[in-house]
KOLKOL-16315 format. One record per residue: residue in three letters; x, y, z of N, C-alpha, C, O, CB in turn. Coordinates in steps of 0.2 Angstrom, whole numbers, padded with zeros to 4 digits, always signed. Glycine has a CB too. Layout:
! residues N
alaXYZXYZXYZXYZXYZ;...
This chain:
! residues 68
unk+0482+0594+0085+0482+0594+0092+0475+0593+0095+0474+0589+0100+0485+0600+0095;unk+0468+0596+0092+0464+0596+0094+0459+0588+0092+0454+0585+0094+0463+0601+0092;unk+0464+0586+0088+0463+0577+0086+0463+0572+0093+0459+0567+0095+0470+0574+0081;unk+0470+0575+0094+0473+0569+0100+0468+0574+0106+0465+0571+0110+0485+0569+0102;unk+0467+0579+0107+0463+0580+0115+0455+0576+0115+0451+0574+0119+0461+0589+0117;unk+0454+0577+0107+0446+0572+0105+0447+0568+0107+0443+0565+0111+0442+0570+0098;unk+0452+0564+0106+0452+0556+0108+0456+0554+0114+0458+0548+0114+0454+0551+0102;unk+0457+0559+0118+0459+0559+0125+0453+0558+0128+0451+0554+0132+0464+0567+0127;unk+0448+0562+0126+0442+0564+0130+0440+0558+0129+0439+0554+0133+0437+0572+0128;unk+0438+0556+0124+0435+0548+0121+0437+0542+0126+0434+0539+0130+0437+0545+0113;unk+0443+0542+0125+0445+0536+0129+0443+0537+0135+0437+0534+0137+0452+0536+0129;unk+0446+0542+0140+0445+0544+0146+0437+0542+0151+0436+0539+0156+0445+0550+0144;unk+0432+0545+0143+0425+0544+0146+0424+0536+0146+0420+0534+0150+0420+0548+0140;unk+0426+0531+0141+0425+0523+0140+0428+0522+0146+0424+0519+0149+0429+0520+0134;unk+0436+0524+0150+0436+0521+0154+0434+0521+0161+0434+0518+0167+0440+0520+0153;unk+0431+0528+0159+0424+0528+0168+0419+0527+0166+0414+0528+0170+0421+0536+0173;unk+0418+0524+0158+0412+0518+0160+0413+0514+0160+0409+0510+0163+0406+0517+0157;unk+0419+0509+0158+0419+0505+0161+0421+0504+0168+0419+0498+0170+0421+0502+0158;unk+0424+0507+0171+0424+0507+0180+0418+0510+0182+0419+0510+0188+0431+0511+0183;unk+0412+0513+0179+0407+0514+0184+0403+0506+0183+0401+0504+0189+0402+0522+0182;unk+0403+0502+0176+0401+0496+0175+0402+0488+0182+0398+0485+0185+0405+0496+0168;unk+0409+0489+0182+0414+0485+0188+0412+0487+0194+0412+0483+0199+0421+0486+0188;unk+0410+0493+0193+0408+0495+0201+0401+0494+0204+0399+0494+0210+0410+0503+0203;unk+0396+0494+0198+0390+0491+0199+0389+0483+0200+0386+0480+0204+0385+0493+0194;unk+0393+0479+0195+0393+0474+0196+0395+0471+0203+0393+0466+0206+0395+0473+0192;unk+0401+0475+0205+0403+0473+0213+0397+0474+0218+0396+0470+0222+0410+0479+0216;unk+0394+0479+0217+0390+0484+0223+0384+0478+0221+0383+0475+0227+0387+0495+0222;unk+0380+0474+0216+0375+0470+0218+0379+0463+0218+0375+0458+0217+0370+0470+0212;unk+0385+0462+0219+0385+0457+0224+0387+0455+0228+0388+0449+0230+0385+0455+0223;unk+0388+0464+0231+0389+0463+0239+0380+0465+0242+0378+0463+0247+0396+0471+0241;unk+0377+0468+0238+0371+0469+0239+0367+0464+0241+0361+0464+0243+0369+0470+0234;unk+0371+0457+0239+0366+0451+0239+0370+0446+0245+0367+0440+0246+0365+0446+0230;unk+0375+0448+0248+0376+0445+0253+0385+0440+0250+0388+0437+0255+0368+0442+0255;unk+0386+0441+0245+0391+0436+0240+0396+0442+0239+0396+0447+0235+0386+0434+0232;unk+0401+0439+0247+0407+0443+0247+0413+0437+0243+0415+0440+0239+0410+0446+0255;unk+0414+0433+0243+0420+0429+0241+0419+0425+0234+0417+0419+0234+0422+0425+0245;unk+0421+0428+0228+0419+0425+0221+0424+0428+0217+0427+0433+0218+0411+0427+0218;unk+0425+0423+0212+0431+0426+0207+0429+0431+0203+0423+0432+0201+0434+0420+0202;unk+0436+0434+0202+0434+0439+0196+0431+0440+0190+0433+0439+0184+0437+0441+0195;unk+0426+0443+0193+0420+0440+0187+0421+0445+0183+0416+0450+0183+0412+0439+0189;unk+0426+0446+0178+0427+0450+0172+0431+0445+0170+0435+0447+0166+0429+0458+0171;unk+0433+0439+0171+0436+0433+0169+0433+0427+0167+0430+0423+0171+0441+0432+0173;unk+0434+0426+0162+0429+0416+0160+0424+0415+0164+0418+0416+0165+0435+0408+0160;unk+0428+0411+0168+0428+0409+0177+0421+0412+0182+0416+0410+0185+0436+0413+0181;unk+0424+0418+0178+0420+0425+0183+0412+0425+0181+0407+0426+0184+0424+0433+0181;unk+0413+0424+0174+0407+0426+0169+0403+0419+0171+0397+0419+0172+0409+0427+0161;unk+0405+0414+0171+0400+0409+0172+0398+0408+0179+0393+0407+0181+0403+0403+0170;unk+0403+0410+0184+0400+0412+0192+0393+0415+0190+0387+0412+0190+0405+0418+0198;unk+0394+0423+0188+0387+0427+0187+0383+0427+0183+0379+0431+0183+0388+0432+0186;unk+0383+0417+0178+0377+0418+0177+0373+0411+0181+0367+0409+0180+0377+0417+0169;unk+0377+0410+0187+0376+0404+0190+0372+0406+0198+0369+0403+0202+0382+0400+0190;unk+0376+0412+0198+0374+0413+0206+0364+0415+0208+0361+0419+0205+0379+0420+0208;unk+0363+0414+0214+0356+0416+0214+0356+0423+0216+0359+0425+0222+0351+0412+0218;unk+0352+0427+0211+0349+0434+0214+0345+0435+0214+0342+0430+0213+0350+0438+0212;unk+0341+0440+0216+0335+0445+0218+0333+0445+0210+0338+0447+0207+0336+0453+0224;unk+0327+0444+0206+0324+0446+0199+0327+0453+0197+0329+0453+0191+0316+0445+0200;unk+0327+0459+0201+0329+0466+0201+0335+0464+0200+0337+0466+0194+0327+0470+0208;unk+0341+0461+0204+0349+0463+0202+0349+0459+0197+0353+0461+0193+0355+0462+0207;unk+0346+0451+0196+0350+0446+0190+0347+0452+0183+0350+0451+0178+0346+0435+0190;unk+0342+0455+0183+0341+0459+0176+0344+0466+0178+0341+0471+0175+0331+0460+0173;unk+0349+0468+0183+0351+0474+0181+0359+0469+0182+0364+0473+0181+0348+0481+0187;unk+0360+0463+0183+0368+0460+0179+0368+0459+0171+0373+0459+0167+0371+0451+0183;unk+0363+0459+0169+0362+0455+0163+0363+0463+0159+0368+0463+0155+0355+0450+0162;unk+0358+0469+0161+0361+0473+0157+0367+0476+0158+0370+0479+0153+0357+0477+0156;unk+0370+0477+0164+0377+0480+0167+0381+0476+0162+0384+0479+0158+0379+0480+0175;unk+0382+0469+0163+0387+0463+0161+0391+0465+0151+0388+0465+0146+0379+0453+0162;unk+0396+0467+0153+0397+0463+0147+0399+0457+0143+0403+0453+0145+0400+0466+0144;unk+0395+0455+0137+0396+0450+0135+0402+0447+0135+0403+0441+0133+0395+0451+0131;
């Protein structure tokens, strides 16, 4: 029992970082004025955000938020 609550808690924690991750990524690029863009955790998406222009400060805080 104490197995499965370890990796209750594991999981759990991966997936509020990856939704605090999505949610930074949203907020710098609503930050930059860039409300209508595909979902950029999709192919598509990923090549928007390495295409779009940002402020030096958010394109190095997409690059480290971004996952590969």
């Amino acid at each position: 029992m104490r197995e499965l609550r370890d990796l209750t808690r594991a999981r759990k924690a991966l997936v509020e970082d990856r939704t605090r991750i999505k949610n930074r990524i949203h907020a710098i690029l609503t930050r930059n004025g860039i409300t209508d863009y595909p979902n950029p955790f999709t192919k598509k998406g990923k090549e928007f955000l390495k295409e779009v222009e940002l402020s030096e400060i958010d394109r190095e805080l997409l690059e480290i938020t971004s996952p590969s």
